[in-house]
N, C-alpha and C positions, 0 to 999 in steps of 0.2 A: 583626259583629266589633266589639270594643271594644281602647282602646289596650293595654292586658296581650296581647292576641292579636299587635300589630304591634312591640311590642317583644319577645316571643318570638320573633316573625320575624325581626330586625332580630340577634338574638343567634347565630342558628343560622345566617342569613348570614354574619357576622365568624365562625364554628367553622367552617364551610368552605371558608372564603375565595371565597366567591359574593355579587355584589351584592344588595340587598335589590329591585332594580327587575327583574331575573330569575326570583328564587323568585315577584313577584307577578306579572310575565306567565304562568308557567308554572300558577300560578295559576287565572288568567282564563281561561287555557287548558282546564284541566280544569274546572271550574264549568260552560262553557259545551257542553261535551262533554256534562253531567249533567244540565244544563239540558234541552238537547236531545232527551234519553231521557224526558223527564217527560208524562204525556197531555194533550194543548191546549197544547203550546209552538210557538211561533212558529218559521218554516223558515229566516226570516231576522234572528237574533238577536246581540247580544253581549255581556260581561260589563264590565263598569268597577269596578275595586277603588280606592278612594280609599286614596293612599299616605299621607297625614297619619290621616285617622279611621281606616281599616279599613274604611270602609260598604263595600260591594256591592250593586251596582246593573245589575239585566238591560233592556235597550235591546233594539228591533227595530223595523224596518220592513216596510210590504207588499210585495209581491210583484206584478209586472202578469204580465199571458200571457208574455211573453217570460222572467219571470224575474229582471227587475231591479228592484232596488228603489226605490219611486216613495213619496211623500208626507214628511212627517213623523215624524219616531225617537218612539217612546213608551216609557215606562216599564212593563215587564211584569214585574218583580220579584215571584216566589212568597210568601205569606207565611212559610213555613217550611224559606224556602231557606238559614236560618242552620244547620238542621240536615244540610240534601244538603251543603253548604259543609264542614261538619265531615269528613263522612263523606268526602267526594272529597278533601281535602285529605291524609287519612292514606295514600288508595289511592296519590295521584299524586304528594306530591310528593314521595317517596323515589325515586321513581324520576326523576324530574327531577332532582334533586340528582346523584345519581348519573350523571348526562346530561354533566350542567353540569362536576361535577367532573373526569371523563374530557374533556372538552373545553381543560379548564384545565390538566391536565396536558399535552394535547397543546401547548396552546400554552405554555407554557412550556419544551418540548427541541424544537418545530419548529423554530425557526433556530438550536440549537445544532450543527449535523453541525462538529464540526472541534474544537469544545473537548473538554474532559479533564476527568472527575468522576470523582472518589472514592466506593465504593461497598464494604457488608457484602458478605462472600461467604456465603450463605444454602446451598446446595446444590452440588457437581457431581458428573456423571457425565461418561459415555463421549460423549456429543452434545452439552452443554453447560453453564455455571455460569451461575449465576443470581445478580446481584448486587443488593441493598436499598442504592437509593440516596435513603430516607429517605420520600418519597410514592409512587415507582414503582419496579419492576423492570426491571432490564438484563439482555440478553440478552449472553452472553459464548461465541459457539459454538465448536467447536473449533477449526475452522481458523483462526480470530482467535485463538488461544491460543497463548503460545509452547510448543515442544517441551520436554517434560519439565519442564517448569512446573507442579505442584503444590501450588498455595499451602492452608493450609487452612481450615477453616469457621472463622467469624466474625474472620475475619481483613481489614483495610482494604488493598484496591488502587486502584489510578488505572489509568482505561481510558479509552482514544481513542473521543467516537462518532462513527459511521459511518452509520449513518441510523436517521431516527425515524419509522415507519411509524403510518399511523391501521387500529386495528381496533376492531372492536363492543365490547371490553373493557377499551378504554383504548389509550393511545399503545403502541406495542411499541419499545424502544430499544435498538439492535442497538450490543457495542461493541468492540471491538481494544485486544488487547494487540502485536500484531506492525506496528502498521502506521507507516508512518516521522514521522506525525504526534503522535505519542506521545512521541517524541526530542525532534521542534519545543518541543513543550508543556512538557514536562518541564523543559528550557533556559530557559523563560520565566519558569517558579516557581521557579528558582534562580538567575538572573542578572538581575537589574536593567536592565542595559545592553543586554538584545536588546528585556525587555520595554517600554522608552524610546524602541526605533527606533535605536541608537546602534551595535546591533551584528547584523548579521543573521545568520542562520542560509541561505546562498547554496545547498546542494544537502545530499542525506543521503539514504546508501546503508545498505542493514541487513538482516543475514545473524540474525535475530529469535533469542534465547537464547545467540550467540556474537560477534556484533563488529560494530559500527557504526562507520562513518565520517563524518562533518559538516565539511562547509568552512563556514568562517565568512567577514564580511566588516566593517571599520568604516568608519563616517561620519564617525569624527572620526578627524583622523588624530595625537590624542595617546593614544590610548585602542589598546592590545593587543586584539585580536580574541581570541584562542588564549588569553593569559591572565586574560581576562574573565572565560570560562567554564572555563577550570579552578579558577582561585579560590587565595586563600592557601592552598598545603600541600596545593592539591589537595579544596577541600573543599566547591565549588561540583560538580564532575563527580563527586566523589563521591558527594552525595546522588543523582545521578542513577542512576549502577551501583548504589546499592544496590536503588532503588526497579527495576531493571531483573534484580535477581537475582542481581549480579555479570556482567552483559555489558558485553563491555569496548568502550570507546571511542574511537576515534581523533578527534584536533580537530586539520584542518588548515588552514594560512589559504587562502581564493580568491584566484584572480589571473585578469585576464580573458586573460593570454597563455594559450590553450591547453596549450602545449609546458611552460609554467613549474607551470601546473595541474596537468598529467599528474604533472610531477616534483613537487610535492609532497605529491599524493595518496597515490603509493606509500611515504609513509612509514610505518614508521621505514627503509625502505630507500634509500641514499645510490645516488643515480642519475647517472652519467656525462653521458648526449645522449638528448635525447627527438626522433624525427623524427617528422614527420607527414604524413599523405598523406592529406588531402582528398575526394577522390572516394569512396576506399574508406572512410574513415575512419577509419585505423586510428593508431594509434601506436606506434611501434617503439624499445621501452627501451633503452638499450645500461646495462649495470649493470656492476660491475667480479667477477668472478667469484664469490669469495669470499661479495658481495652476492646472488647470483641467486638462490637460498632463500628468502634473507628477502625478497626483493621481490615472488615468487610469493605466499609464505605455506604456510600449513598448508592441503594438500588445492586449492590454487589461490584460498586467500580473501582474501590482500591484493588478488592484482590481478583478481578479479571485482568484488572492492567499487571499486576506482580506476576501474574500467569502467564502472559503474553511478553513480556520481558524477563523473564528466567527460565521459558522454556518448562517448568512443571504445573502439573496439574497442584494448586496450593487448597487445603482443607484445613477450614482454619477451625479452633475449638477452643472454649472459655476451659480456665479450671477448673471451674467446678464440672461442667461436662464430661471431664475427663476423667474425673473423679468416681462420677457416676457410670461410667462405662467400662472402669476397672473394678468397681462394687457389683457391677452386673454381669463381667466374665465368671467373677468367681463363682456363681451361684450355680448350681446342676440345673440345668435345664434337659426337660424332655423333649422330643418330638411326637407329633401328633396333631389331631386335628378336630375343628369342632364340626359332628355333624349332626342331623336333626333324626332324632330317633322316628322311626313311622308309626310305633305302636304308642307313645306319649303324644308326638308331638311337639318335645320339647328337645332344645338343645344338649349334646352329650360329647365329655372327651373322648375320644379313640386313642388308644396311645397307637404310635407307630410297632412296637414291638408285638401288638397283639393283645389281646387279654381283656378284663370286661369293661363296660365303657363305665365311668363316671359322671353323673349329673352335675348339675353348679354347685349342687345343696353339699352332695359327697366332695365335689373338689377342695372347697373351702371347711370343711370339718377338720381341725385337728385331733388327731391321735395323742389319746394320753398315754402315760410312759406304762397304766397297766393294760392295756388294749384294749381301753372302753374309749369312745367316742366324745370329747368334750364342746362343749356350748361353742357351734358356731357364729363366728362374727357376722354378724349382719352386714356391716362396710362390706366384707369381704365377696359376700353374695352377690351384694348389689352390682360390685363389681367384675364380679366373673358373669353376672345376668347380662351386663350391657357389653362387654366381652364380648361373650358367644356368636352373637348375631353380625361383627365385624369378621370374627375370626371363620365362617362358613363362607365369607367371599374370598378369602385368600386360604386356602391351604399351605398345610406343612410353613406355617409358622412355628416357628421358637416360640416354647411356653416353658415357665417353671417345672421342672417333675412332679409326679402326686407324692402323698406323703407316706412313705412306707409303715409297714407294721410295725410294732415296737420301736417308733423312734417318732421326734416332732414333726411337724409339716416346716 
């Protein structure tokens, strides 16, 4: 080899982006593979490519019984190994390059899982889009797709990855459109102030092609959290909906109070008393009626998203429900149950305590205050009649108690 040969090398290195001390091991590699195949080549040999000249130079030692190599390295360089060098050099090192390059790839999206590239949409189908992120292809499979999301070919999106897998043809890089790291990221290339550390992004819930929620949080406490990333006029969260397709966003601030959290998760719904109960983990909205729509949402998606972003189970309830469920603790209620008499026919209380059963006619009789029997209400009948026949599929329901002797029902 002569230096015209090492600066060709040296140029095809810098077009691949491959060191020039790789192409020449891989090199030395195949020489000595060719070497090997040649008749009277030594069993224990190796190649030396001078990286300044080019020379090439074949080495080897003997062999004892056992195998190992014993004396002196000698030079065994063929005379016409300029020409085997040519020839191996076209076979192998395409395919080293190509070794190399696929390796370079990998290492370059291995430690990405968690960032956000930009990528051509080249193809999709029914199982997946396939996006040209400029040296490699991304995998965009369905279920990482949002719903009814049709974006179309050679059009630019940004997608979350998710893992970079090693296969025989190069890295495989698997990516998301739905997943809640895609919000993070997204926040980051439009706000300044999270990408500084100054304002964090504390939790993020996301119903993928319909409504996200983000509590935020800041470090400085002259700096708006909420108005950081909404932006003048709105135009920091707007770049974000639009890159999202038009999915709408909610940004509310953290608070480490739980109860203060819940409550302003559920916005835009104006929340009366958040209670909380610990063991179960649940939180119990009290809302003011008019409010109890908007606080659920359309289809139950406000408060599964306040669920999914504060970590409690949230139940929410108008005033007046609440009202109605502290007028009904108070009440004595009996247990017992409704079952079908054999010898009527007809449906009968059993109290759980024992003792004789009561028809609908008896349950609804009020006791007058001298222990005669007064005119029962009709309403009342009809509706302990239509009662009965619910209450024999479900047992040991909670019912009202009967009405004792000398006192009202």
């Amino acid at each position: 080899m002569n230096a015209e040969f090492m600066e060709a090398l040296s140029a095809l290195a810098v077009e691949k982006g491959i060191s020039t001390d790789t192409l020449l091991a891989a090199l030395a590699d195949a020489l000595e593979s060719a070497y090997k195949r040649m008749p009277g080549a030594h069993e224990y040999a190796w190649v030396i490519v001078d990286p300044d000249s080019g020379d090439i130079r074949v080495f080897a030692q003997q062999l004892n019984e056992d195998g190992e190599p014993v004396g002196d390295e000698f030079d065994v360089t063929p005379n016409d190994f300029g020409r085997i060098a040519a020839q191996t050099f076209r076979q192998v090192m395409m395919q080293r390059i190509r070794e190399a390059e696929r390796e370079l790839k990998y290492e370059e999206y291995a430690g990405r899982e968690g960032d956000i590239v930009t990528g051509m949409i080249q193809q999709s189908d029914a199982r997946y889009t396939l996006l040209d992120l400029g040296r490699v292809e991304a995998l965009l499979p369905q279920a990482e797709q949002v719903p009814h999301e049709r974006p179309e070919p050679n059009t630019r999106l940004k997608a979350y990855i998710v893992e970079v897998r090693r296969t025989s043809k190069g890295p495989q890089i698997v990516v998301s459109r739905t997943h809640p790291g895609l919000i993070k990221r997204l926040f980051e290339l439009e706000v300044p102030e999270i990408a500084d550390g100054v304002v964090e992004i504390k939790a993020c819930a996301r119903e993928p092609g319909h409504r996200t929620k983000i509590a935020v949080w800041s470090n400085d406490s002259n700096v708006d959290p909420v108005g950081a990333c909404v932006g003048a006029r709105g135009a920091r969260v707007r770049m974000v909906v639009n890159e999202l397709r038009g999915e709408k966003i909610d940004i509310v601030p953290y608070s480490d109070d739980p109860a203060d959290f819940v409550m302003k998760a559920l916005s835009p719904a104006k929340v009366k008393e958040v209670r909380l109960d610990e063991e179960t983990g649940t939180a119990e909205v009290i809302v003011p009626d008019f409010q109890l729509s908007l606080a659920i949402g359309k289809e139950g998606q406000n408060a599964r998203l306040a669920a999914r972003l504060t970590g409690w189970r949230v139940d929410i309830k108008s005033e007046s429900q609440l009202a109605d469920e502290e007028q009904a603790a108070d009440v004595d209620w009996a247990e017992g149950e409704w079952v079908l008499d054999p010898a009527t026919g007809e449906q009968v209380w059993q109290p759980a305590e024992g003792g004789p059963s009561l028809s609908a006619q008896e349950w609804t009789t009020p006791v007058a205050s001298d222990g005669a029997a007064a005119p029962a209400n009709d309403a009342l009948v009809a509706d302990a009649a239509e009662a009965a026949p619910a209450a024999d599929e479900q047992s040991g329901a909670a019912e009202p108690s009967a009405p004792s002797e000398g006192g009202d029902a």
